[in-house]
C-alpha positions, 0 to 999 in steps of 0.5 A: 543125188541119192535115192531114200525109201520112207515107210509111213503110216497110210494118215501120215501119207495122206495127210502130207499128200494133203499138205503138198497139193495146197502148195501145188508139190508132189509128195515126193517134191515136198518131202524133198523140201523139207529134208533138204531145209532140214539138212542145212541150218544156217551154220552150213549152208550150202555152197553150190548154186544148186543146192536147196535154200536154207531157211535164212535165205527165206528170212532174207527173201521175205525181209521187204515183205515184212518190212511192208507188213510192218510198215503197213500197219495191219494186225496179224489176224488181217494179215493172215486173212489176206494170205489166206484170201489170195491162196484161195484166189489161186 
């Protein structure tokens, strides 16, 4: 692993600390993540177990609950408000 320094903006730092809390990362854990997506689309994907996920293995991994969505016959909106609903319960 290598190590990168970012310099940002204090509002940008606040705001994707912001962002991380609501999905229970650091700052540092989500700012991973997402160079790590960003870094293997899916003409390279990685090759090792433990390398980041790339975002067709989560477009594969969420093909059943889509399938279930779609299947189930709801709107969007009452999709969102579902998600939404059980994120707030956590």
């Amino acid at each position: 692993m290598s190590r990168v320094t970012l310099v940002l903006p204090s509002e940008a730092e606040q705001r994707l600390r912001e962002k991380a809390g609501k999905r229970g990362l650091t700052l540092e854990v989500y700012l991973q993540r997402l160079a790590e997506q960003d870094a293997f689309d899916e003409m390279s994907r990685p090759t090792t177990q433990d390398a980041p996920t790339s975002p067709r293995m989560f477009d594969e991994i969420l093909a059943p609950v889509r399938k279930g969505f779609e299947e189930s016959g709801m709107k969007e909106e009452e999709i969102n408000a579902l998600l939404s609903e059980a994120r707030d319960e956590n």
